[in-house]
TIMI-825313 format. One record per residue: residue number from 1; residue in one letter; x, y, z of N, C-alpha, C in turn. Coordinates in steps of 0.1 Angstrom, whole numbers, plus 2048, in hexadecimal, padded with zeros to 3 digits. Example, Ala and Ser with C-alpha at 12.3 -4.5 7.8 and 13.67 -1.06 7.14 Angstrom:
% TIMI-825313
+------+------+------+------+------+-------+-------+-------+------+------+------+
! resi ! resn ! n.c1 ! n.c2 ! n.c3 ! ca.c1 ! ca.c2 ! ca.c3 ! c.c1 ! c.c2 ! c.c3 !
+------+------+------+------+------+-------+-------+-------+------+------+------+
!    1 !    A !  884 !  7C7 !  84E !   87B !   7D3 !   84E !  884 !  7DF !  84E !
!    2 !    S !  880 !  7EA !  847 !   889 !   7F5 !   847 !  881 !  800 !  84F !
+------+------+------+------+------+-------+-------+-------+------+------+------+
//
This chain:
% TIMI-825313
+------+------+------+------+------+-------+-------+-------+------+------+------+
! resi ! resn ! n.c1 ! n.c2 ! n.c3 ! ca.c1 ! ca.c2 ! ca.c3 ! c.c1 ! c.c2 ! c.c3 !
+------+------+------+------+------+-------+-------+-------+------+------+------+
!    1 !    X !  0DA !  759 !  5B9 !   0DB !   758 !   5AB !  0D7 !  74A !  5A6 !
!    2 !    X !  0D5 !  749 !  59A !   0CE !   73C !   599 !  0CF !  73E !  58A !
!    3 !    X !  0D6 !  731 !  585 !   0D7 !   72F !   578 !  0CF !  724 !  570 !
!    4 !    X !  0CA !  723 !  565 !   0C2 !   71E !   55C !  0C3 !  717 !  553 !
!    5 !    X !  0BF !  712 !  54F !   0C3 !   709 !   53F !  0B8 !  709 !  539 !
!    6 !    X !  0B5 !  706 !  52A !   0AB !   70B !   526 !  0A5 !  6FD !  529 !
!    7 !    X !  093 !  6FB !  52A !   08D !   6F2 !   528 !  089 !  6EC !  519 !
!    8 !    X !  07F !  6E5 !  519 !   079 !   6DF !   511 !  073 !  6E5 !  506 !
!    9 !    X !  073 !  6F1 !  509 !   06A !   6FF !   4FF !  075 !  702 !  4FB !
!   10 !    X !  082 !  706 !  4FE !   08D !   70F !   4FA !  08D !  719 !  504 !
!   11 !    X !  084 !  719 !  510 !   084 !   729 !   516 !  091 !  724 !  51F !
!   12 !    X !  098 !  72D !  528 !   09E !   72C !   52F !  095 !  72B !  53F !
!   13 !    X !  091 !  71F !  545 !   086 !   721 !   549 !  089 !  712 !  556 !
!   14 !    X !  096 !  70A !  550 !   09A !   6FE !   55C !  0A3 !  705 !  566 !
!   15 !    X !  09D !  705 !  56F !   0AC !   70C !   57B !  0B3 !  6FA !  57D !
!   16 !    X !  0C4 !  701 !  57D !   0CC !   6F7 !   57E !  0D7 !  6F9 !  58F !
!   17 !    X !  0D7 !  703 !  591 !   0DC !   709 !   59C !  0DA !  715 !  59F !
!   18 !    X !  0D7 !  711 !  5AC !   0D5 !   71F !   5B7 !  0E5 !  725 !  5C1 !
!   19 !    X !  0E7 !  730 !  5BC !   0F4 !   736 !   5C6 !  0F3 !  741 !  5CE !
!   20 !    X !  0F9 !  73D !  5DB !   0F6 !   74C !   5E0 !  101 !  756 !  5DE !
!   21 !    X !  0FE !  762 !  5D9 !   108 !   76A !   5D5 !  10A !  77C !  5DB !
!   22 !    X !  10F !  783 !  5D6 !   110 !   792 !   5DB !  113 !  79A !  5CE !
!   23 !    X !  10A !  7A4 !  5CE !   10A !   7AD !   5BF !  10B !  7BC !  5C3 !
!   24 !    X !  109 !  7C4 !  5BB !   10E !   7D2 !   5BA !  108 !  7D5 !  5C8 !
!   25 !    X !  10F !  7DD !  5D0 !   10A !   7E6 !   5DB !  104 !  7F3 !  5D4 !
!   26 !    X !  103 !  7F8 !  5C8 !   0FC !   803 !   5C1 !  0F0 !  7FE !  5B6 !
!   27 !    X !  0ED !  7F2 !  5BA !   0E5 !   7EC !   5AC !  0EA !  7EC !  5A3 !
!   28 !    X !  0FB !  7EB !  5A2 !   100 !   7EE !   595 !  101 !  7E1 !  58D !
!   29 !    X !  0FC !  7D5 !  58F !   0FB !   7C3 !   58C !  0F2 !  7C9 !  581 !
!   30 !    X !  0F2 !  7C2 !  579 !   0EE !   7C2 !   56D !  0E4 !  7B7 !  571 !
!   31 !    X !  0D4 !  7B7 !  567 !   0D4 !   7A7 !   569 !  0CE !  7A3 !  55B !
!   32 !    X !  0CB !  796 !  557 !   0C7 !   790 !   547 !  0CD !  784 !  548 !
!   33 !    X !  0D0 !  782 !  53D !   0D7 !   774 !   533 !  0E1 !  77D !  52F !
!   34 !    X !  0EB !  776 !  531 !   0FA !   777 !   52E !  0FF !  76B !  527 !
!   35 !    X !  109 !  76F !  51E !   112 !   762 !   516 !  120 !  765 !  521 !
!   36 !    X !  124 !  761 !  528 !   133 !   761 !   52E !  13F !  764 !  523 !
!   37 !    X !  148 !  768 !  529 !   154 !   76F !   520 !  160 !  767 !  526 !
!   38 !    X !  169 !  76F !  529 !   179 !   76B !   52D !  179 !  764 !  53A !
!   39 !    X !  185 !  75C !  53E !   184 !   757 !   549 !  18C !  757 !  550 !
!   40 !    X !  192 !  759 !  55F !   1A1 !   759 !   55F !  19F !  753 !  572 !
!   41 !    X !  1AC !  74B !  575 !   1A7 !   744 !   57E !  1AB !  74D !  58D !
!   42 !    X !  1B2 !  756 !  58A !   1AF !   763 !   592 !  1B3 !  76E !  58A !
!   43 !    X !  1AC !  778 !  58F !   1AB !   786 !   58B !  1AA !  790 !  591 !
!   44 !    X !  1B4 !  79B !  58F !   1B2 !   7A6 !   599 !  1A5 !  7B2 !  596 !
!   45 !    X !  1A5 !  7B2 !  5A2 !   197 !   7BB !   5A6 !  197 !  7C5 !  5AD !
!   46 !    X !  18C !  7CF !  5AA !   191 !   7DD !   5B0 !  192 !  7DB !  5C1 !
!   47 !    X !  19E !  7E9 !  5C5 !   1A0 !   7EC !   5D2 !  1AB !  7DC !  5D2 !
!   48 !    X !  1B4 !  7D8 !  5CA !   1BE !   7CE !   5CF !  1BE !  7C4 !  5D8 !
!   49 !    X !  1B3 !  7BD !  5D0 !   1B0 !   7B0 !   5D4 !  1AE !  7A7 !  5C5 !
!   50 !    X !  1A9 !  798 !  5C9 !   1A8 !   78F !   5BF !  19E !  787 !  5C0 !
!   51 !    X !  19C !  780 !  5B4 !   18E !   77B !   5B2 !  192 !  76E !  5AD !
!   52 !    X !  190 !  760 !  5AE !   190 !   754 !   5AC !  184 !  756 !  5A4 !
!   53 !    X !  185 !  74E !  597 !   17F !   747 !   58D !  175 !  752 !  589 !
!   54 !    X !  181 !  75C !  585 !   173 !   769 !   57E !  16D !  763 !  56F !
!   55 !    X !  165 !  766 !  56D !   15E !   761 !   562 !  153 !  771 !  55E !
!   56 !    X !  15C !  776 !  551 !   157 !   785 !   549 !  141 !  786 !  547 !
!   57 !    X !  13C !  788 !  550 !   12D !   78E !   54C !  12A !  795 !  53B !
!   58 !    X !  132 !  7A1 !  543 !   12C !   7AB !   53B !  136 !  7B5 !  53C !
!   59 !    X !  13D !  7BA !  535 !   145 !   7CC !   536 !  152 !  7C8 !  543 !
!   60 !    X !  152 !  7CA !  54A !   158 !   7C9 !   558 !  155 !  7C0 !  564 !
!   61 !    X !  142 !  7BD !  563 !   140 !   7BB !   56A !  143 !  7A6 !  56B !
!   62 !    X !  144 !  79E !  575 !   14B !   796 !   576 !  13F !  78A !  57E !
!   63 !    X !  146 !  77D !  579 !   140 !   772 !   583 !  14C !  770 !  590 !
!   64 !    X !  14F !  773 !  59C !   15A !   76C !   5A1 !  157 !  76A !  5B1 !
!   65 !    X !  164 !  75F !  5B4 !   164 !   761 !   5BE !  167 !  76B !  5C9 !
!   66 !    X !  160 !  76B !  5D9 !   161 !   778 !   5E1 !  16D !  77A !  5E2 !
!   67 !    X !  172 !  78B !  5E5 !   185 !   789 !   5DF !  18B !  783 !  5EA !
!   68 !    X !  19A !  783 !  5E5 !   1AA !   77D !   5EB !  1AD !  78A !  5F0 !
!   69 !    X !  1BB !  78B !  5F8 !   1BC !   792 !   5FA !  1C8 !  795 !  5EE !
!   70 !    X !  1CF !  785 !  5ED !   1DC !   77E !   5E7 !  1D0 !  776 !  5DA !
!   71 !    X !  1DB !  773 !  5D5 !   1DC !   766 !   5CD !  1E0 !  75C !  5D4 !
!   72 !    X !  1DA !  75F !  5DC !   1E0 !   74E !   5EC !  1CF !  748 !  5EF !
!   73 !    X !  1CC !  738 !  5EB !   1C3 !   733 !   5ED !  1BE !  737 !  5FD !
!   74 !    X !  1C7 !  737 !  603 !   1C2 !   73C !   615 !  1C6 !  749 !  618 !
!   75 !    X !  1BF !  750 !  614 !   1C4 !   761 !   611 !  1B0 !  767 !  60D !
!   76 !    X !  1AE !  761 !  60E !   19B !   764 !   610 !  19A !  76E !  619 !
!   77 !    X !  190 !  779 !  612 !   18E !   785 !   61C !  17F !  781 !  624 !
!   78 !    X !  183 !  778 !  62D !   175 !   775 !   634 !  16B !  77B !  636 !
!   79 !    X !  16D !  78A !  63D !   161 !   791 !   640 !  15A !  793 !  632 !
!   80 !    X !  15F !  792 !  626 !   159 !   793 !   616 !  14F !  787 !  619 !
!   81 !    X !  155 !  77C !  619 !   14E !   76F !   61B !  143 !  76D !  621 !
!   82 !    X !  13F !  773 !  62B !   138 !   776 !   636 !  12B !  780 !  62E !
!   83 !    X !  130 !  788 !  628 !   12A !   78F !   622 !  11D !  78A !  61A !
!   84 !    X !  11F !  77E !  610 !   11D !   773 !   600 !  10A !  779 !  60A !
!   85 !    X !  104 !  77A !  5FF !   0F4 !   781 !   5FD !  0EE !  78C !  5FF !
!   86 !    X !  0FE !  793 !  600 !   0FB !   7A5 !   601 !  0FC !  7A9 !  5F9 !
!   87 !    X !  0F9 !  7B6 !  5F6 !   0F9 !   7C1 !   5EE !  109 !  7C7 !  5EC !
!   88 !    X !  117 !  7C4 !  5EA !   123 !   7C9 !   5F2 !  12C !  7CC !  5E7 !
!   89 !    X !  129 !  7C6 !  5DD !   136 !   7C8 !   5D3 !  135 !  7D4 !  5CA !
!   90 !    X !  13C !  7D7 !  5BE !   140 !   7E0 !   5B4 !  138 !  7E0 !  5AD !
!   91 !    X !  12F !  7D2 !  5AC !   127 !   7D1 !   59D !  129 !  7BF !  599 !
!   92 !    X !  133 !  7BC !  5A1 !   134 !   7AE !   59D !  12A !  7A4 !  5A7 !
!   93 !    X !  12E !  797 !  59A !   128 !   789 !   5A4 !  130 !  781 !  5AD !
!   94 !    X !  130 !  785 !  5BB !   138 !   77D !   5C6 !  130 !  770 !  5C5 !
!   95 !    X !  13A !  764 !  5C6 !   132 !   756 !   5CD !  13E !  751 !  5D2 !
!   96 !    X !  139 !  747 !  5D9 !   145 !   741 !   5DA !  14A !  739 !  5D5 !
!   97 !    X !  157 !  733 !  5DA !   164 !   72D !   5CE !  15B !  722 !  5C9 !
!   98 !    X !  157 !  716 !  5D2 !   153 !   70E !   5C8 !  145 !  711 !  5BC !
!   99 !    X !  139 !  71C !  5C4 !   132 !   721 !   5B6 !  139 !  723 !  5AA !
!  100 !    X !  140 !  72F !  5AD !   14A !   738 !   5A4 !  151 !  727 !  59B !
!  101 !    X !  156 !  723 !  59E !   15C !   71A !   59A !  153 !  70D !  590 !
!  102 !    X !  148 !  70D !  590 !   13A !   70A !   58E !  13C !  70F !  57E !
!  103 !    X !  138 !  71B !  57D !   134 !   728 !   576 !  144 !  725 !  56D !
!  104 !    X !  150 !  729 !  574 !   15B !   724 !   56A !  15D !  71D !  560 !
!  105 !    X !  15E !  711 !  568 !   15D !   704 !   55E !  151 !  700 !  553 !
+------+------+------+------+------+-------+-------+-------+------+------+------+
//
């Protein structure tokens, strides 16, 4: 994924950061320009797990980090982790904590 800021024209057209991420396993990622929505510094996610530093896309679909199993900073579901540039999730944007955390703030 790779985010932008506009240049010198107004286009959105400066890349400011490149992340490696994991999106819909059904092409269900949306993609465009998005205005970000809500934010919460974890959030439960489907099949009972959690997401650090979700940050609202679009509808449901989410910026966060790969899930927790807990709301316990060392509670990371590694083999997810392992996963970050696949095709694996529900529809959301996996990255990791410090991206996600990026994208938060």
């Amino acid at each position: 994924m790779t985010v932008y800021e506009a240049g010198k024209s107004g286009v959105y057209d400066k890349p400011v950061k490149a992340m490696v991420c994991s999106v819909g396993a059904t092409g269900n990622t949306p993609e465009g320009t998005f205005k970000l929505g809500e934010r919460h510094e974890w959030r439960s996610l489907f099949g009972n797990c959690y997401g650090q530093y979700a940050v609202k896309i679009t509808g449901n679909i989410l910026f966060h980090s790969v899930p927790y199993y807990t709301k316990d900073k060392a509670d990371l579901e590694v083999d997810e982790y392992n996963m970050l540039g696949e095709s694996v999730s529900a529809g959301c944007v996996r990255l990791s904590v410090i991206d996600v955390k990026w994208i938060y703030d």
